[in-house]
C-alpha positions as CSV (number, residue, x, y, z in Angstrom):
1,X,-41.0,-66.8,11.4
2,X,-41.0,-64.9,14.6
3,X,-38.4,-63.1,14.4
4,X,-39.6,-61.7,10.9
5,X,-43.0,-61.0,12.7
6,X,-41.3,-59.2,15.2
7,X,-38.8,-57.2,12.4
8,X,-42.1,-56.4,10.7
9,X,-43.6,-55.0,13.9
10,X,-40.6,-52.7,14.9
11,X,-40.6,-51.5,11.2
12,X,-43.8,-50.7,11.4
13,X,-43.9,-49.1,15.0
14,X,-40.8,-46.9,14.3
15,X,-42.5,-45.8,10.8
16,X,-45.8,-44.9,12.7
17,X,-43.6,-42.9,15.3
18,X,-41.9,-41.3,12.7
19,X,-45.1,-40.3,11.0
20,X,-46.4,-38.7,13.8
21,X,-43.3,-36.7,14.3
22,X,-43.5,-35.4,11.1
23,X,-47.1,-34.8,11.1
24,X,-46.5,-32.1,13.8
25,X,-49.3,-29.5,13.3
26,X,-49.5,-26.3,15.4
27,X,-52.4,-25.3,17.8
28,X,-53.5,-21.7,18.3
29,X,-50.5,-19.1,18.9
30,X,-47.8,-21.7,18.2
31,X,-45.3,-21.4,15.3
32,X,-43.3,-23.8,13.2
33,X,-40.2,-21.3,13.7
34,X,-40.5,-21.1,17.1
35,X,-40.8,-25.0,17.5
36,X,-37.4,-25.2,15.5
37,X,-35.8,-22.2,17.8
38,X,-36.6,-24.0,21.0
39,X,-36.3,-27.9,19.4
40,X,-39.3,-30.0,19.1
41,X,-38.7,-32.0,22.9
42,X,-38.7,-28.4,24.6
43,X,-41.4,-27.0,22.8
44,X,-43.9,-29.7,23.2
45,X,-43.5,-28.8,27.3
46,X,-46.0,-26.1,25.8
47,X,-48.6,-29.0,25.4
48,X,-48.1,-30.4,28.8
49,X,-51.0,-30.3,31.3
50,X,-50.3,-27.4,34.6
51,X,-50.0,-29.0,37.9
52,X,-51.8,-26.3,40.0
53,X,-49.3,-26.8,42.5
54,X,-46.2,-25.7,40.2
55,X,-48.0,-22.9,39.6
56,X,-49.1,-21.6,43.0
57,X,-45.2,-22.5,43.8
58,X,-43.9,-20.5,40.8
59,X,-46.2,-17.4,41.2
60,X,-43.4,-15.0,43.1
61,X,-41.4,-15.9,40.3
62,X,-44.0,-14.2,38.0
63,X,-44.7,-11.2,40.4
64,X,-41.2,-10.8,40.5
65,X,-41.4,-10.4,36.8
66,X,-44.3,-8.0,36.7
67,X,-41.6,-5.8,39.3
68,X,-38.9,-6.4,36.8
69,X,-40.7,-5.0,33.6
70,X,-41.9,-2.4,35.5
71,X,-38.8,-1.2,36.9
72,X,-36.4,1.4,36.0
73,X,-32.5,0.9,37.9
74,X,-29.9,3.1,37.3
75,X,-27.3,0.4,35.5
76,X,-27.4,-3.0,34.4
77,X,-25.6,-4.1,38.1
78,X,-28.3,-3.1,39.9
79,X,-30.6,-4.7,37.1
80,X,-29.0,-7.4,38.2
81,X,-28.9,-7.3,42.0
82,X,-32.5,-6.7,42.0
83,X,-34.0,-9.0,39.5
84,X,-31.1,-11.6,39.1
85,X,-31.7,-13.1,35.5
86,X,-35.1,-11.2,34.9
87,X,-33.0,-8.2,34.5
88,X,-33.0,-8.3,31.1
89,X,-36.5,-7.3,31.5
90,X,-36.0,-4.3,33.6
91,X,-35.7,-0.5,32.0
92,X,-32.1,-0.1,32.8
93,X,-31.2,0.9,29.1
94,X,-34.0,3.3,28.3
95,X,-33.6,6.4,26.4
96,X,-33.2,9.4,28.9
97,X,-36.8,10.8,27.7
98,X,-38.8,7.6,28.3
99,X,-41.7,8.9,30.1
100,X,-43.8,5.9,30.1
101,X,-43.3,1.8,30.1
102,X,-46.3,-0.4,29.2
103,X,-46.1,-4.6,29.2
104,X,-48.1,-7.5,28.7
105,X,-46.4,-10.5,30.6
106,X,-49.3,-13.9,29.8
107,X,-48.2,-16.8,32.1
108,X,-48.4,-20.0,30.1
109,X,-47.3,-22.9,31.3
110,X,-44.7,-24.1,34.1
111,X,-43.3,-27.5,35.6
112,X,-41.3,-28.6,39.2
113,X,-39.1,-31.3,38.7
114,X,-37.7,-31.8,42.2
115,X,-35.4,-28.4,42.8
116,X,-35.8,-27.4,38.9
117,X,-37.9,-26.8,36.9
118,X,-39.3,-24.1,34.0
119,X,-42.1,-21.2,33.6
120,X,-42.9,-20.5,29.9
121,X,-44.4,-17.0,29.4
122,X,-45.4,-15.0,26.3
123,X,-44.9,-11.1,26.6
124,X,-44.8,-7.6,24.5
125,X,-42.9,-4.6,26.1
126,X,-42.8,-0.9,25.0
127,X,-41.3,1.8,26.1
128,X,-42.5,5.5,25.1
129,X,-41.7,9.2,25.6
130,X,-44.2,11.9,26.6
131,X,-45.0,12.7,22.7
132,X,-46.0,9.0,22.7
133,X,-42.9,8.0,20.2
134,X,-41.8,4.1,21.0
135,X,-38.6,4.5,22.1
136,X,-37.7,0.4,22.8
137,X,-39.7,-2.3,22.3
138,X,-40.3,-6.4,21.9
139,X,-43.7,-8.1,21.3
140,X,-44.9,-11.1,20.9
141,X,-42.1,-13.0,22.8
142,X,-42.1,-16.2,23.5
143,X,-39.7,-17.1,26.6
144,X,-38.8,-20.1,28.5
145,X,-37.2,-19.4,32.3
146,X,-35.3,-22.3,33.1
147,X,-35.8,-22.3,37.0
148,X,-34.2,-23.4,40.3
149,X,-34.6,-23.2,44.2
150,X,-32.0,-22.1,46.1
151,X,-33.1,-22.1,49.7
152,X,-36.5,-21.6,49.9
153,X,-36.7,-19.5,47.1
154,X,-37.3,-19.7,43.4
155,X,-34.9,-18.6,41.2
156,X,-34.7,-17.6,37.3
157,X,-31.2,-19.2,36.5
158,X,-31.5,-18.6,32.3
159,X,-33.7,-17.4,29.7
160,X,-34.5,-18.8,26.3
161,X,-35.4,-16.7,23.8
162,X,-35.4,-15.4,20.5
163,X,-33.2,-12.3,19.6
């Protein structure tokens, strides 16, 4: 008889669990396609409490950021050199008459795990020439940096992101 008890029990546990899985609803700002792009596990880091600590020890990692979107190199290799993976954020490949470059980068969450860790930010980027014509742009972006320190710094080591 116990060990039906306890069959019933498991049943009913793992049914409950599943359930709530599946009962998934999103909060303010978050997506259904965006929890598929990043998978549910990653995605739910969104939902995790900030230790005020991670993110006083992640913040040159974001005003590094702010420098990158902001910045215009010459190539991608000194993209690159400057800004390491952040690059991608930089204005190497604008269109010779961009004249102006406006951004939005909205911190959102972030976690240290030892010498790893992540820093999920939201962000819209445009770039424009002098008759106010967009000449590049992304919006609304959700990205997660995966993070690591080498020495005593912190370093962006990958982005996820949609295309």
């Amino acid at each position: 008889m116990t060990s039906i008890k306890t069959a019933a029990f498991a049943a009913v546990t793992a049914l409950s669990l599943t359930a709530c899985a599946e009962n998934w609803s999103p909060r303010e700002g978050e997506t259904e396609w965006e929890r598929e792009f990043f998978g549910a596990e990653t995605y739910a880091e969104l939902r995790e409490d900030i230790s005020p600590e991670d993110k006083e020890e992640l913040q040159p990692v974001m005003e590094l950021a702010e420098k990158a979107f902001s910045a215009f190199p010459k190539d991608r290799e000194d993209a690159k050199r400057q800004f390491g993976e952040l690059y991608r954020y930089t204005n190497y490949d604008c269109d010779p008459n961009t004249a102006a470059e406006e951004h939005e980068l909205t911190f959102k969450t972030c976690k240290i795990e030892g010498d790893s860790g992540y820093i999920w930010v939201h962000y819209s980027q445009e770039c424009s020439s002098l008759s106010g014509e967009i000449l590049k742009g992304s919006w609304d972006i959700l990205s997660r940096w995966k993070v690591e320190k080498q020495g005593e710094k912190w370093v962006v080591t990958s982005v996820c992101e949609p295309a």
